[in-house]
C-alpha positions in Angstrom: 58.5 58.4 -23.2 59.3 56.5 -20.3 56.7 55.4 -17.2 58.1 58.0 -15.2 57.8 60.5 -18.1 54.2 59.0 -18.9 53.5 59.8 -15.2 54.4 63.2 -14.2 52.8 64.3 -17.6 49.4 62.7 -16.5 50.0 64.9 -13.3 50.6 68.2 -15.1 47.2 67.7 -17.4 45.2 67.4 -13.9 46.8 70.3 -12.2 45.9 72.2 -15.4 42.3 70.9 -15.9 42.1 71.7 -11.9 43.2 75.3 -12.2 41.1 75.4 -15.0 38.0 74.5 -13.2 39.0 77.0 -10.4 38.9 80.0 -13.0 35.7 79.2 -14.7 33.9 78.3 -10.9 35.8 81.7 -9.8 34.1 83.5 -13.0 30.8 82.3 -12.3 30.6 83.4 -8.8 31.6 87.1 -9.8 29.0 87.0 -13.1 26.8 86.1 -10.0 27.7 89.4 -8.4 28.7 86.8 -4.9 30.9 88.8 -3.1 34.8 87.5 -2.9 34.8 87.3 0.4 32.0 85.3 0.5 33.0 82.9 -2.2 34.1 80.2 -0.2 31.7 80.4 2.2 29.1 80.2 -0.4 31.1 77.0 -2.3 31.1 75.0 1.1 27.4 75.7 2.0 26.5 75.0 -2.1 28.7 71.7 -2.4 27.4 70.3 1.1 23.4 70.9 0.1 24.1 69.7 -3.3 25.9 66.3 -1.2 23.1 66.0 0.9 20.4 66.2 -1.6 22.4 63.5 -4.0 22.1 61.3 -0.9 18.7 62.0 -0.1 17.5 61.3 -3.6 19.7 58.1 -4.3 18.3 56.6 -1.0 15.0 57.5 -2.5 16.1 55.4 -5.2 17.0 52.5 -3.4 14.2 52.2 -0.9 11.9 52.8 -4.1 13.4 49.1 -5.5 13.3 47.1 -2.3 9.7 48.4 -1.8 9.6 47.1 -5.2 11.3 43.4 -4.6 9.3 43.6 -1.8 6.1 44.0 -3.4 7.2 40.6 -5.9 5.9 38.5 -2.8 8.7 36.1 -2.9 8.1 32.7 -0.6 9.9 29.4 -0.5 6.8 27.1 0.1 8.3 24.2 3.4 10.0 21.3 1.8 11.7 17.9 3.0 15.3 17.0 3.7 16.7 14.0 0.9 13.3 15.2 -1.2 14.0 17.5 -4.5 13.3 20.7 -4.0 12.9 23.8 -6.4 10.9 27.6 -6.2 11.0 29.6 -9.2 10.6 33.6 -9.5 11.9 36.4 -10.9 13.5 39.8 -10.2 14.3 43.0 -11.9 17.5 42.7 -13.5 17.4 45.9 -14.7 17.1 47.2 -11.0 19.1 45.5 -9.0 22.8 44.1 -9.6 25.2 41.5 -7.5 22.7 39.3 -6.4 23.2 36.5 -3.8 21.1 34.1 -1.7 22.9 33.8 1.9 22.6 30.5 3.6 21.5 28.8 0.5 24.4 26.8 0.2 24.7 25.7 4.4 21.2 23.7 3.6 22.6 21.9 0.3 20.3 24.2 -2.0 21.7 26.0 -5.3 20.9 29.7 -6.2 21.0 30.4 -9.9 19.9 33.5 -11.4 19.9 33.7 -15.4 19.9 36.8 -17.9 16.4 37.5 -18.0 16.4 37.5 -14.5 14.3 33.9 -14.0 15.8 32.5 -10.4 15.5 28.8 -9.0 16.6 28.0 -5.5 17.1 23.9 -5.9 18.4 20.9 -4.5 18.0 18.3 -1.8 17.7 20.3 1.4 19.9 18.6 4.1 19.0 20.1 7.3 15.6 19.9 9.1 14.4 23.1 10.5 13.4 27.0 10.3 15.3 28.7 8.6 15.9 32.8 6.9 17.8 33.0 3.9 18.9 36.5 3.2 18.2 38.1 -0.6 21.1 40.1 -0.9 21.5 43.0 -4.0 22.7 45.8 -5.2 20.2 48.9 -6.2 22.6 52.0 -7.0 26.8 52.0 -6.8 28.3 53.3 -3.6 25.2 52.2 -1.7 24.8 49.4 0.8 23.3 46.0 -0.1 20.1 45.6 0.3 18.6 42.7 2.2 15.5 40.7 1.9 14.6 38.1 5.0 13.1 34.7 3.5 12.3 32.1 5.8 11.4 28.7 5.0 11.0 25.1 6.6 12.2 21.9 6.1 10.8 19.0 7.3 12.7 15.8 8.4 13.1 12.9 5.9 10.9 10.3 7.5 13.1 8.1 7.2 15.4 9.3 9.4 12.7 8.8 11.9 12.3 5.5 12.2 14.9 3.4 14.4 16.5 0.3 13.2 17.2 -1.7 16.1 18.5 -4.8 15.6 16.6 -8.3 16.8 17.5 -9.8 19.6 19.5 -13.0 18.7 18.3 -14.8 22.3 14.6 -14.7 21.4 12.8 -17.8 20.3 13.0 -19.0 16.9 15.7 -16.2 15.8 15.6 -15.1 12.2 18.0 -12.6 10.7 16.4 -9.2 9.7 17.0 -10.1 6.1 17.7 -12.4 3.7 18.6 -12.8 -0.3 18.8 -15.6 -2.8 19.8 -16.1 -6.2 19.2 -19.7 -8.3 21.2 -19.9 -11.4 20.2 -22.5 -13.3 22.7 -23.4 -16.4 21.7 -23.7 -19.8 20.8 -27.4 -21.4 22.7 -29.7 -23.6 21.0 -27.5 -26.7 22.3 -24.4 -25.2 19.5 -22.4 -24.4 19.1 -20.8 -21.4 17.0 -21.0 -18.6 15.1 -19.1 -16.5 16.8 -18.1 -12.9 15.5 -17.3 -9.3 15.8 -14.5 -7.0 14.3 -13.8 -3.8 14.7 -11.2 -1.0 12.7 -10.3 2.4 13.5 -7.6 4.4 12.0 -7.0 7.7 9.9 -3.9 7.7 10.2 -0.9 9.5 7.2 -1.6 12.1 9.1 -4.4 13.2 12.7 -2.3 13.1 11.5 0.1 15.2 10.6 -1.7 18.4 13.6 -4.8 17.4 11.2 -7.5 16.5 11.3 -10.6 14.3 11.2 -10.3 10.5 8.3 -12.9 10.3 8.0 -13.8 6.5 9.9 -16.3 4.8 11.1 -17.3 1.3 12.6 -21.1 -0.1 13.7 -21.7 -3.5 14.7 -24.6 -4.9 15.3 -25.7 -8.4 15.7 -30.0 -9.3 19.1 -30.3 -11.7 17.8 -34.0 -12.4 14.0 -33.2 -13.5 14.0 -29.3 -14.1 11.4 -28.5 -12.2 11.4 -25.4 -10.3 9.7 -24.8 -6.9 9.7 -21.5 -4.5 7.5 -20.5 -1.8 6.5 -17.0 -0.1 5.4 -17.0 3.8 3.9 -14.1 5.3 4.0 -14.7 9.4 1.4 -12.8 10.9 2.1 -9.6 12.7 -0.3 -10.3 15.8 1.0 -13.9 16.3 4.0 -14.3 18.7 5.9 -16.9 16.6 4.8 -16.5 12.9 8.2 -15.8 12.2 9.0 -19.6 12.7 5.4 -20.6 11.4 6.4 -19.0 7.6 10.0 -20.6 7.6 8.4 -24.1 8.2 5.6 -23.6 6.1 8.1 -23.1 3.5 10.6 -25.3 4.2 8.2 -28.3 4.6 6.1 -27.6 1.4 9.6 -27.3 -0.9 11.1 -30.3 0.6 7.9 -32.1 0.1 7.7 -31.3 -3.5 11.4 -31.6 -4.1 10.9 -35.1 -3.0 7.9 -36.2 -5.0 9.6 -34.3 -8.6 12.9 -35.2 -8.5 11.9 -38.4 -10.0 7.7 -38.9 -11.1 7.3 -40.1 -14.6 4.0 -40.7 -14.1 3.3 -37.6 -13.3 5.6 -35.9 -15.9 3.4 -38.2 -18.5 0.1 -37.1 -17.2 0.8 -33.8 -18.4 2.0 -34.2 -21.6 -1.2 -36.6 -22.5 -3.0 -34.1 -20.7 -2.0 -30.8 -23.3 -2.2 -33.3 -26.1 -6.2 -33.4 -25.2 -6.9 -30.9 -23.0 -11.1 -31.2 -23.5 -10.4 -34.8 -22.4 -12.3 -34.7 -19.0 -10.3 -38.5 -17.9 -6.8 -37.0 -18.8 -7.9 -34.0 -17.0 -8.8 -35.9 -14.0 -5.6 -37.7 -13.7 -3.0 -34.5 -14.0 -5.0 -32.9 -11.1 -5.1 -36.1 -9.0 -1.5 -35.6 -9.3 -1.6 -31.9 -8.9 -3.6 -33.0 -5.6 -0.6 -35.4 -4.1 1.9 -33.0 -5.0 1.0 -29.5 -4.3 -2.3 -30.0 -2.2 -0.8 -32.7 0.4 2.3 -30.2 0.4 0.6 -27.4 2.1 -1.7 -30.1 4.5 2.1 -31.5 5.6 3.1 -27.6 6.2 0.2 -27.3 8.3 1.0 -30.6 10.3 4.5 -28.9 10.5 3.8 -25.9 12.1 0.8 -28.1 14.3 4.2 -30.3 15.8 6.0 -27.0 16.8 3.2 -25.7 18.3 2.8 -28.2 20.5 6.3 -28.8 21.0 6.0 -25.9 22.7 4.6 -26.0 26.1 3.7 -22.1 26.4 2.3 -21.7 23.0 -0.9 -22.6 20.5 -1.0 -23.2 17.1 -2.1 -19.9 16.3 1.0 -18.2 18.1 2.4 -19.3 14.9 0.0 -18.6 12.3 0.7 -17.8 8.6 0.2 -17.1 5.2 1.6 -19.3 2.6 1.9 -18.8 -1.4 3.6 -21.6 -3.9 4.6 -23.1 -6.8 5.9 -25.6 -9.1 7.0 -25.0 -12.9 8.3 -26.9 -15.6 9.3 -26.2 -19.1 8.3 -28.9 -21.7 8.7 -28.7 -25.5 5.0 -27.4 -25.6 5.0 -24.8 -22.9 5.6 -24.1 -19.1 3.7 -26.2 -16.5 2.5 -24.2 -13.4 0.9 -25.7 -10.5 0.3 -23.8 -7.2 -1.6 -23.3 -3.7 -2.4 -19.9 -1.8 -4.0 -19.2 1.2 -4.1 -15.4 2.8 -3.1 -12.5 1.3 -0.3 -10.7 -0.8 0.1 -11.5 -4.2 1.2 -14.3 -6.9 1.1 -13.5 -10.6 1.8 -15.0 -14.2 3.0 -12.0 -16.0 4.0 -12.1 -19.7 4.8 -8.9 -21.5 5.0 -10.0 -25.1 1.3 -11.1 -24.5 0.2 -8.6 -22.6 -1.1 -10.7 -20.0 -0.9 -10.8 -16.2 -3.0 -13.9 -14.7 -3.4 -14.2 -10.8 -2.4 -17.8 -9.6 -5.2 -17.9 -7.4 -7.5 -15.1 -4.5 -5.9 -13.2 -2.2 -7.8 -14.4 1.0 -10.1 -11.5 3.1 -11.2 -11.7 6.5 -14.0 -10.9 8.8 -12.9 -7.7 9.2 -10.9 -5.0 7.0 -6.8 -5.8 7.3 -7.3 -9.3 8.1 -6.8 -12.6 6.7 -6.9 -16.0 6.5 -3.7 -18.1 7.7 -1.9 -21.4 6.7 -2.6 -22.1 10.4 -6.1 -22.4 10.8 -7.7 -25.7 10.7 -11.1 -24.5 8.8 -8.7 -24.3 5.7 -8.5 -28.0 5.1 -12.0 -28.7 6.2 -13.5 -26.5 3.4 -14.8 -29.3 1.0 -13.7 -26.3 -2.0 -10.4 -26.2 -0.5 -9.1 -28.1 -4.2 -10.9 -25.6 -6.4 -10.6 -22.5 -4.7 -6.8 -22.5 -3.3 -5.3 -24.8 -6.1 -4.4 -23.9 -9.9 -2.6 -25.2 -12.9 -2.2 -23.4 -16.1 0.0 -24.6 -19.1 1.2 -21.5 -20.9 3.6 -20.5 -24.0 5.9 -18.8 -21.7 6.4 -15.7 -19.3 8.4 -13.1 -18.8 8.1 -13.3 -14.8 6.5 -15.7 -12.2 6.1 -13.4 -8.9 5.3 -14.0 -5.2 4.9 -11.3 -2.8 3.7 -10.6 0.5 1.5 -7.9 0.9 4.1 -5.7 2.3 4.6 -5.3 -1.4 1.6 -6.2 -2.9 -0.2 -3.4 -0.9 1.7 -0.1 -1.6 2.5 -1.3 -5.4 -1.0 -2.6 -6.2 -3.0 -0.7 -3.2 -6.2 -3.0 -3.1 -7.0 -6.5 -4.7 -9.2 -5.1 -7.9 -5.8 -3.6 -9.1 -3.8 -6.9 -8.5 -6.5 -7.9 -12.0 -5.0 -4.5 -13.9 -2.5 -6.2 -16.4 -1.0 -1.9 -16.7 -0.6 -1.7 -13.4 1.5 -5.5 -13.4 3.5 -3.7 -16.2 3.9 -0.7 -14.5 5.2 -3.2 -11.2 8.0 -4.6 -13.7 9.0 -1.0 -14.6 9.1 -0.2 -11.3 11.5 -3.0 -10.4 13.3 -2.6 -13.4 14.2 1.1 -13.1 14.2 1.5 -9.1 13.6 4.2 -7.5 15.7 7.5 -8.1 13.8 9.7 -6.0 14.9 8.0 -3.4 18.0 6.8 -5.0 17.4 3.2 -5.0 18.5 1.3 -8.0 16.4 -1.0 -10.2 16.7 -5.1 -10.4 18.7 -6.4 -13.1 16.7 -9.6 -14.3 19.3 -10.5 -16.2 20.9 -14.6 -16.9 24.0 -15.0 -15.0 23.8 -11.9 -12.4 24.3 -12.7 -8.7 23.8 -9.5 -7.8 20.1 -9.8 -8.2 19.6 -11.0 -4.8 21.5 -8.1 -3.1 19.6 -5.2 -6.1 16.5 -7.1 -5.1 17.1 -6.6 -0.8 18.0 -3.2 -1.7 15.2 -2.5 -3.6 12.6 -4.1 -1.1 13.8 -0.6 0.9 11.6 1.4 -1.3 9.8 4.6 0.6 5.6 4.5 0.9 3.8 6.0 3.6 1.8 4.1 6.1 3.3 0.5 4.6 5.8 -0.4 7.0 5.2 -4.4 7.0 8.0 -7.2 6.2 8.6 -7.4 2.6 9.3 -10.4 0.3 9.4 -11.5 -3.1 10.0 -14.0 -4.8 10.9 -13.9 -8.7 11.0 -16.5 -11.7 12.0 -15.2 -14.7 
């Protein structure tokens, strides 16, 4: 039988089941005793009330379930563009069929709605604002969608707030907005390698709003002919006019100075090996720190003097117009151990940390002022005068080894470690490393890789110095050795 065949007998079975139907409706009406001329009058008024009453109860039906969806209480709780974002709840599956979320995917967010009906609106909103997302379902077939009104808000990314405008390069003493260094230093003649350098400072938002300075400073600087390794941290104050040149030659005059003094100081280098061969010897003692004294000591007094001759070089400005912190050190690796010797005054942070021991030993105090948020400055002359100036700024500790050597400002000392007991918290120093190690992936910032050989350190370092925490919007700089 051919399609034509296959058709017209398809036709003939429903003419016949038609006529059939028209017999046996036809033989019902006159069991019924209805009149035949009234038949059809009757049919058309029994069809129509039957119609409307079908309606009439499958509308019942569906305004019975979105009374029902109604009743669930769903809300989308307010949320934040760039932040994840997910709501759970559920609906009757059973109920309700072709289900949609309308406008979901305009704002970036993904609907999903699973077999057991379990639903999840989720994502990183992209838009800021109010907004109604419509629930859109099916109750019963041949009836209109149904349509639930959801609103929810999204607030902006902070972020997004906050202008970056750049400094102005015609200022006084202009400094770029950020900066990045990496110090490879090669392997010896026995083929072990050495410990690197990396350092970043990126001016903080504060400042990027209104187009100032970036007023910290970093130097690095490692001596090929004696090994030893020097770097510095400067944190310009915020309320000084000129810090931003006050940090760059605090540092620059203290590593120069010490460059100077270790390129070439036997005497020195044999002071501290006599001195770990006897460390309870109180003489031997007394001669490494004299040395300790020339070196790192009269380095920070010759900053000071430094900053002191700009100052007044200045006709329109004091030596506090250019006040600042300042954090550094000097290490060495001998056959017995590493050799640290260093000087802080203010605030931030600077930190032996080993892992394998499970240690993390502050390399000095951070410095607190008369009043909350202050501190003590580089700058002032009182700092000098203090006849504890030696035993309470300087240290020298000969250790095993380290994993990392850090100095930090307290634009990231103070959202990573949040006050100075915790900077004593060896978990929270190993939760620091994580932390640079891994990045940031809620805000899609990648980690540090502290790695021999990687030049890219400085420029995963800067990035990662853009990390998101509210309220601390100061200049940010670290310094690592590792």
């Amino acid at each position: 039988m051919n399609r034509k065949q296959r058709m017209y007998a398809r036709k003939n079975q429903a003419v016949i089941r038609l006529n059939e139907s028209a017999r046996a409706l036809d033989k019902a009406l006159h069991l019924a005793y209805v009149p035949e001329r009234d038949r059809e009058t009757f049919l058309n008024w029994a069809i129509g009330s039957l119609w409307k009453t079908f309606k009439e109860e499958r509308m019942n039906k569906r305004v019975v379930i979105e009374n029902e969806i109604r009743q669930l209480g769903i809300r989308f709780p307010n949320g934040t563009v760039n932040k994840e974002y997910e709501v759970l709840f559920e609906l009757p599956v059973n109920k309700i069929s072709n289900v949609e979320l309308i406008g979901a995917d305009e704002l970036g967010l993904f609907f999903t709605m699973g077999d057991n009906g379990r639903c999840a609106l989720s994502g990183k909103p992209a838009k800021s604002g109010d907004f109604n997302l419509q629930l859109r379902y099916t109750t019963i077939d041949g009836e209109p969608a149904s349509q639930l009104s959801i609103p929810v808000a999204f607030n902006p990314d902070p972020r997004s707030l906050w202008r970056n405008i750049p400094t102005d390069r015609d200022i006084p003493y202009y400094k770029e907005d950020s900066a990045c260094q990496y110090v490879k230093v090669e392997a010896g003649a026995d083929g072990i390698q050495k410990k690197d350098m990396v350092a970043a400072s990126q001016r903080g938002r504060s400042h990027a709003q209104e187009g100032k300075a970036r007023d910290d400073h970093f130097s690095l600087f490692h001596c090929e002919e004696s090994d030893w390794y020097i770097m510095a941290v400067a944190d310009g104050a915020g309320s000084a006019r000129y810090s931003r040149k006050g940090s760059e030659v605090a540092c620059k005059t203290v590593v120069g100075h010490c460059r100077n003094i270790l390129l070439d100081n036997p005497a020195f280098e044999a002071s501290i090996r006599e001195y770990e061969a006897d460390r309870d010897n109180k003489e031997k003692r007394t001669d490494v720190t004299r040395h300790v004294i020339d070196i790192v000591y009269n380095g920070a007094k010759k900053a000071h003097e430094a900053v002191k001759k700009v100052a007044e070089a200045n006709d329109e400005a004091r030596i506090k117009d250019f006040a600042t912190t300042l954090m550094f050190a000097v290490c060495k690796k001998y056959d017995f151990g590493w050799f640290i010797a260093s000087f802080w005054v203010g605030d931030g942070a600077m930190c032996l940390f080993d892992a394998e021991s499970k240690t993390a030993k502050l390399l000095g105090t951070p410095d607190e002022g008369e009043f909350s948020g202050q501190t003590r400055f580089l700058t002032m002359p009182e700092i000098f005068r203090d006849p504890e100036v030696v035993s309470k700024r300087l240290r020298m500790a000969i250790v095993p080894d380290f994993t990392a050597l850090f100095l930090m400002s307290d634009g990231v000392s103070d959202p990573m470690f949040e006050t100075d007991r915790n900077l004593n918290d060896y978990a929270r120093w190993e939760e620091f490393y994580g932390r640079l190690k891994t990045g940031f992936p809620e805000d899609e910032i990648s980690g540090v890789a502290l790695s021999d050989d990687n030049e890219a350190a400085k420029d995963q370092l800067l990035g990662w110095l853009d990390y998101w925490s509210p309220g601390n919007h100061d200049d940010r700089t670290i310094a690592i050795l590792y």
